[in-house]
C-alpha positions in Angstrom: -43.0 59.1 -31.5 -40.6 59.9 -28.6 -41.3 58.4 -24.9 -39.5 61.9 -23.5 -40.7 65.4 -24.1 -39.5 68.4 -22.5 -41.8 71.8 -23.1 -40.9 75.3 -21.5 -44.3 76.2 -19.2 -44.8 79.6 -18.1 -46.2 79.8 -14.9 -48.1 83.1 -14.4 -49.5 83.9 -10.8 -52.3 85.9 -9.6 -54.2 86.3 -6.5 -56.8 83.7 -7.8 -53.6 80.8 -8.6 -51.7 80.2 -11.0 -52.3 80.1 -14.8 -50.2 77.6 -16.7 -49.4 77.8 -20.5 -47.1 76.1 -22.8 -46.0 78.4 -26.1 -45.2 75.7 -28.2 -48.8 73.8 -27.7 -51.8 76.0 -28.2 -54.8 74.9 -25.8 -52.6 73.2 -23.0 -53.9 75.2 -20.6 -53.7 74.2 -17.2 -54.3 76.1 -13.8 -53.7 75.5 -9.9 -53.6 77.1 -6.5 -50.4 76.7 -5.5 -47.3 75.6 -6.6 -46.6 72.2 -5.9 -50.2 71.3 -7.5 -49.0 73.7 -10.3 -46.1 71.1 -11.4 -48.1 68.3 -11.2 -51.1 69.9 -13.0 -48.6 70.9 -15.5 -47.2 67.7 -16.0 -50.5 65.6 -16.5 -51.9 68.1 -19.1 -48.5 67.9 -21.1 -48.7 64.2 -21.5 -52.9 64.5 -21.8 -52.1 67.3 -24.3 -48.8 65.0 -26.0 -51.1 61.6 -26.1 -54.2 63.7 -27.7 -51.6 64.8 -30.6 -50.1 61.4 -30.9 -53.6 59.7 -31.2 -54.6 61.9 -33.9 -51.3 61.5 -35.6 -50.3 65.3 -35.8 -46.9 66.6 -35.7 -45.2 67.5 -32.1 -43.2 70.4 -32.8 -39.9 71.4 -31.1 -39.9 73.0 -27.9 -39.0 76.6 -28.1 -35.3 77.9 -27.0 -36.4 78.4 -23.2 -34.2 82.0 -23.5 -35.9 83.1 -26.3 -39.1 83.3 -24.4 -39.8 87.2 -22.7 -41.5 87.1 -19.5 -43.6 89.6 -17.4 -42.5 90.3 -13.8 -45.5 87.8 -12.4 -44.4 84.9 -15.0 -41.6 82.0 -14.2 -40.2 79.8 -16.5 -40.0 76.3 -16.1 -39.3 72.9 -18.2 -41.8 70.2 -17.8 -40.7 66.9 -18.4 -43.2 64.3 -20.0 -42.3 60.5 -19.6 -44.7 59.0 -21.9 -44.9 55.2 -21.3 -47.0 55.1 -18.6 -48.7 57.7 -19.4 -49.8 55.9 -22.7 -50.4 52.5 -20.9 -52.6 53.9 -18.1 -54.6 55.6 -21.4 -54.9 52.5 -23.1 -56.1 50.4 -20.2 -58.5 53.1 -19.1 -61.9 51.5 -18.5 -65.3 52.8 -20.1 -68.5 53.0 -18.8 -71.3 51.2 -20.7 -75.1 51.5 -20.4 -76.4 48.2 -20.8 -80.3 47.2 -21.4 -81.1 43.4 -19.9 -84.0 41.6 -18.8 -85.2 42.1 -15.7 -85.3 38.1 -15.0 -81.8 37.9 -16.2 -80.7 40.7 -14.1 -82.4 39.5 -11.0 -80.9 35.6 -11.6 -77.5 37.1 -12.2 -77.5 39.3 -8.9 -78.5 36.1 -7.1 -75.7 34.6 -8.1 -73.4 37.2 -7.7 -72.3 37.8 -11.0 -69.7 40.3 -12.4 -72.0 41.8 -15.5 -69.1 43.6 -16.3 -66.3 40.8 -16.7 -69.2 38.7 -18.4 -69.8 41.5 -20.8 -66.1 42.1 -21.6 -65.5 38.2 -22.2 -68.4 37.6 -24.3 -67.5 41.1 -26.8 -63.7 39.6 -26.4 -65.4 36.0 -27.7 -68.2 37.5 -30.0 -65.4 40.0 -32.0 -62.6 37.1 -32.0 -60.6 39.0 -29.7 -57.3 37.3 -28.3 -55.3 39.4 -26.2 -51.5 38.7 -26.1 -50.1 37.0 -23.0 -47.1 39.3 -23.5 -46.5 42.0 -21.5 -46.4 45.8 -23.1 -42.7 46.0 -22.1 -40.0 45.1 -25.0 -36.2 45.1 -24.2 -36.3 49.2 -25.6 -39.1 50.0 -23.1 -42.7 50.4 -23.5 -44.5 49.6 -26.7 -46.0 52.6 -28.4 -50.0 52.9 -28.7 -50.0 51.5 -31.8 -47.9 48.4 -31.3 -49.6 47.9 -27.9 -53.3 48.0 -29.7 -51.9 45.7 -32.3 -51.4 43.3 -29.6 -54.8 42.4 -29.6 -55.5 40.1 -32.7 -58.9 40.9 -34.3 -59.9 37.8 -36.7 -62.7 38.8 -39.0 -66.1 37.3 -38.0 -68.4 36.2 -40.9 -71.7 37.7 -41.1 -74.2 36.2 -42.9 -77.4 37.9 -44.1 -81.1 35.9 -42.9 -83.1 35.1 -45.5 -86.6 36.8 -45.7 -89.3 34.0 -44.9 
């Protein structure tokens, strides 16, 4: 896993905006109205596109020889670059949304006191799963950690289970 990619885009405008493709990653599609947004647009779904691939553990494949791609006379070429690292730390520390079912006494006692269900919640699954997180930061002397070695920073100790008897 690399922390810098560099794919060949084609940008193709039309009166609607401007279509984005890479030719080296099927389905990275992206699209803008102008070009300034079309850069940046171009840049997120690379690293979106690049982090999907990397999750699922498939191959990146080498960019393509930016002059041996033809173009049409509405298509430009350009190289996007993709710096990974924080791409893949603001991925991992994305927050989820959670529908949670509580009392209604509970709820109303812990509005009363101005309680954070949320930091509650996350504190009692870090406590309930025997999750520690790392004091260390997800920065090593090379540069970031990759997703893997920043999950593994997280120490998950096995819980026992034990089966209730039937009464």
């Amino acid at each position: 896993m690399k922390d810098n990619y560099t794919f060949p885009a084609i940008f193709e405008t039309a009166k609607d905006g401007i279509s984005i493709f890479f030719p080296d990653l099927p389905g990275c599609l992206p699209s803008a109205n102008n070009m300034e947004e079309a850069f940046r647009n171009a840049r997120e779904a690379l690293q979106l596109h690049l982090f999907g691939m990397e999750e699922d553990g498939a191959s990146i494949p080498e960019p393509t020889n930016p002059g041996r791609i033809k173009l049409t006379s509405h298509q430009v070429l350009t190289m996007i670059d993709a710096w990974m690292p924080p791409f893949r730390e603001k991925m991992l520390n994305k927050a989820m949304n959670k529908t949670v079912t509580i009392p209604r006494w509970l709820n109303t006692l812990a509005e009363k006191e101005n309680v954070n269900c949320s930091h509650v919640l996350q504190e009692a699954l870090k406590n309930y799963l025997g999750v520690n997180e790392s004091t260390n930061s997800h920065f090593t002397s090379d540069g970031y950690y990759t997703v893997k070695e920043a999950q593994a920073l997280y120490q998950v100790k096995p819980r026992k289970v034990t089966a209730k008897k039937k009464k």
